[in-house]
N, C-alpha and C positions, 0 to 999 in steps of 0.2 A: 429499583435499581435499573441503570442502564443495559446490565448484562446479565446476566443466568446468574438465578443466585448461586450454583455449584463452582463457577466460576470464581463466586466473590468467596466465597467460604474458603477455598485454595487458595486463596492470596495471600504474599509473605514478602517480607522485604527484600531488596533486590543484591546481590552480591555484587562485590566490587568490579570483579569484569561483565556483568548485565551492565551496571551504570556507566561501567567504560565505553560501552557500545553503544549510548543513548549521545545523537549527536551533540544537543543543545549544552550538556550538563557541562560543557568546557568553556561557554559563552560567560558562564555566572560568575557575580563574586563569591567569595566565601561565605557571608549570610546566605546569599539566595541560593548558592547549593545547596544549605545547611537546609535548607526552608525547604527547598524540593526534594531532597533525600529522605530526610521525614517523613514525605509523605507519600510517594512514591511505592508504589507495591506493584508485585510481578503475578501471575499466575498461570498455568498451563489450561489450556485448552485443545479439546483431541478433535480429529478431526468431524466437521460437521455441526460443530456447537456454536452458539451466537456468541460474541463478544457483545453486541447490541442490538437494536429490533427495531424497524419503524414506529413512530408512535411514542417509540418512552424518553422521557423526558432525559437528558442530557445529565450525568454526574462524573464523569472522567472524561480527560484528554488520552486519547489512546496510542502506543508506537509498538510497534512489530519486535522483537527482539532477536526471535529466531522462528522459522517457521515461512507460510504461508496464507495472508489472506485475499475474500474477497467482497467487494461492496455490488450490491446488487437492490433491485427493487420487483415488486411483484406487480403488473397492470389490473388492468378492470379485468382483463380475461383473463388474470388466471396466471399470464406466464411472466417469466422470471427474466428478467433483463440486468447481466451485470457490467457495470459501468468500469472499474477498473481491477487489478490485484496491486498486492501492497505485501513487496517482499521485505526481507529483514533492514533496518533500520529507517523504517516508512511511517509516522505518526501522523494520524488522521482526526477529523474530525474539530479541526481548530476553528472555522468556520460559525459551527452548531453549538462549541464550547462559549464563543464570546455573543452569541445572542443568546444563549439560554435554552434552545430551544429544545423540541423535542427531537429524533431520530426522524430522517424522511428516509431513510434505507437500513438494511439490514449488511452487519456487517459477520461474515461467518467464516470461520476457519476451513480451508479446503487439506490439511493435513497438522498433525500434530505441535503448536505452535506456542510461544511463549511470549505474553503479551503485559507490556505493562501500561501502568494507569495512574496519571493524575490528577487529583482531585480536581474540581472546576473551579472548585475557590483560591487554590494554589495557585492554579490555574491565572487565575484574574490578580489574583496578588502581585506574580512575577510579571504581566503586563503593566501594574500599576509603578512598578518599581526597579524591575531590569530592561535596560539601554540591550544588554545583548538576545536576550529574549524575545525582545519587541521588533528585532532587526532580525530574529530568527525566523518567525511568525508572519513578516510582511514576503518573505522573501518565500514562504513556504504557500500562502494564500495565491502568490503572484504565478510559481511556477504551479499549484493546486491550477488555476484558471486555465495555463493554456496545454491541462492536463485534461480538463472537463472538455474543451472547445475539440481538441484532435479527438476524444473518445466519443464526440459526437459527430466528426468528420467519419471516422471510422465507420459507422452503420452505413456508411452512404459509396462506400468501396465494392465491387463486385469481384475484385479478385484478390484471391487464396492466400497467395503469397505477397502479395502486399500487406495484408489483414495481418499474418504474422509477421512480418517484420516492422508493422507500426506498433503491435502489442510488446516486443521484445524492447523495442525501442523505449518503448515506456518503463518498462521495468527497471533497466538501466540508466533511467534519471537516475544521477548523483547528488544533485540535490534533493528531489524528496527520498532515493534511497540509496542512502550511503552507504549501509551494511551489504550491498550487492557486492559492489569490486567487480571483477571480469569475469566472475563466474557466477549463474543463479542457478539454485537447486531447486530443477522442477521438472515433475513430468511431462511426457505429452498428451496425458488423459488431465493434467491440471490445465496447461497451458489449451488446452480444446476447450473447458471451462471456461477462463477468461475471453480465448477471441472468440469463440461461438459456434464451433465448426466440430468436424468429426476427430478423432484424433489419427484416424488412417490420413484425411486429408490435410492435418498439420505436420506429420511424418513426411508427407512431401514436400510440402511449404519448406519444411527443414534442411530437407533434401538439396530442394533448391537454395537455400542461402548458402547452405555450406560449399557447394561446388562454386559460388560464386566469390566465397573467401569472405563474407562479412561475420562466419560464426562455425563453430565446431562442437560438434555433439559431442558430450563425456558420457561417462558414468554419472547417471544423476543427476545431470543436468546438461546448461549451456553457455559457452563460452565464447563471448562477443570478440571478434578478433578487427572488426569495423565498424563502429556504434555509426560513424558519419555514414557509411553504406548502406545502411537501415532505414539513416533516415530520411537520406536520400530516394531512396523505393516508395516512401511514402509521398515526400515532394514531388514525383513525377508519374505519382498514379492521379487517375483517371476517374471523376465518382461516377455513380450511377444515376443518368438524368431521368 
């Protein structure tokens, strides 16, 4: 299995507003719903548990439903490097689904999450046979790439509050996450997870976007009030030569 077998064992079919909230499933005809509803199963995962692992072989397409993830790798020495998070309505993994391959990262819940799963052969089916699908997939691969390219721009940043305001930016993709909307439910001990920092030194980062009007700290979360201002911060920082 690509995921914890505990994971698979909890898995049940997905209730009618879970599948309301999976973006693609409105692309389909009525067969190829029919064909992905089928097959489609959801399960909880708590936090710190794998969804998948480096190494195992590939058997679902996976998407966020509610909750929090994170994709990460481990180096030769030891430490842990996490590439992006993947808030609610965020399906991953499309990439490794259509070559077959195995996992090159680990993908793990940072809080309480509900995560469903398509089988890989469904998976390939609805490629071979839905127009909306294939237009979902190209478009997800395309904004996937210059998601990888800026998270690799990122390591190369030396300042704080740049670093958070290109990770919030990211999160707030509408296209790979649609389930966000203008407010994401995250802490600042998650969000020190994803950019890499302390969370006292993301508390300021925060500090300063909000005085600057691009975002507003809730309960629970954060709330983009100028997604262009974000990303703007990132366009006119500065890397480290």
């Amino acid at each position: 299995m690509s995921y914890d077998n505990s994971l698979h064992q909890r898995r049940r079919p997905l209730t009618t507003a879970e599948l309301d909230a999976i973006p693609w499933i409105g692309l389909l005809t009525v067969p190829e719903r029919e064909r992905a509803v089928d097959d489609l199963k959801i399960t909880d995962a708590s936090a710190g548990e794998y969804v998948c692992r480096t190494g195992r072989p590939v058997t679902y397409w996976f998407g966020v439903v509610d909750g929090l993830l994170k994709m990460s790798s481990d180096n030769a020495e030891g430490r842990t490097m996490t590439f992006i998070g993947m808030p609610p309505g965020g399906w991953f993994g499309e990439g490794t689904a259509l070559k077959r391959e195995s996992y090159r990262y680990n993908i793990q819940a940072l809080r309480k999450s509900r995560v469903a799963g398509l089988h890989v052969d469904t998976f390939h089916w609805l490629l071979d046979h839905s127009i909306g699908f294939n237009r979902f997939i190209m478009n997800q691969l395309n904004e996937r790439l210059g998601q990888f390219i800026a998270a690799r721009e990122i390591d190369r940043l030396n300042n704080p509050d740049i670093r958070v305001a290109r990770s919030l930016a990211a999160l707030f993709n509408p296209v790979l996450y649609p389930g966000v909307g203008e407010v994401l439910r995250i802490t600042q001990q998650e969000l020190a997870y994803l950019v890499g920092l302390s969370r006292q030194r993301v508390n300021e980062a925060l500090t300063t976007l909000a005085a600057q009007g691009s975002i507003r700290v809730e309960y629970g979360g954060l709330r983009v009030l100028n997604l262009q201002a974000l990303r703007a911060a990132v366009l006119t920082s500065k890397p480290v030569v």
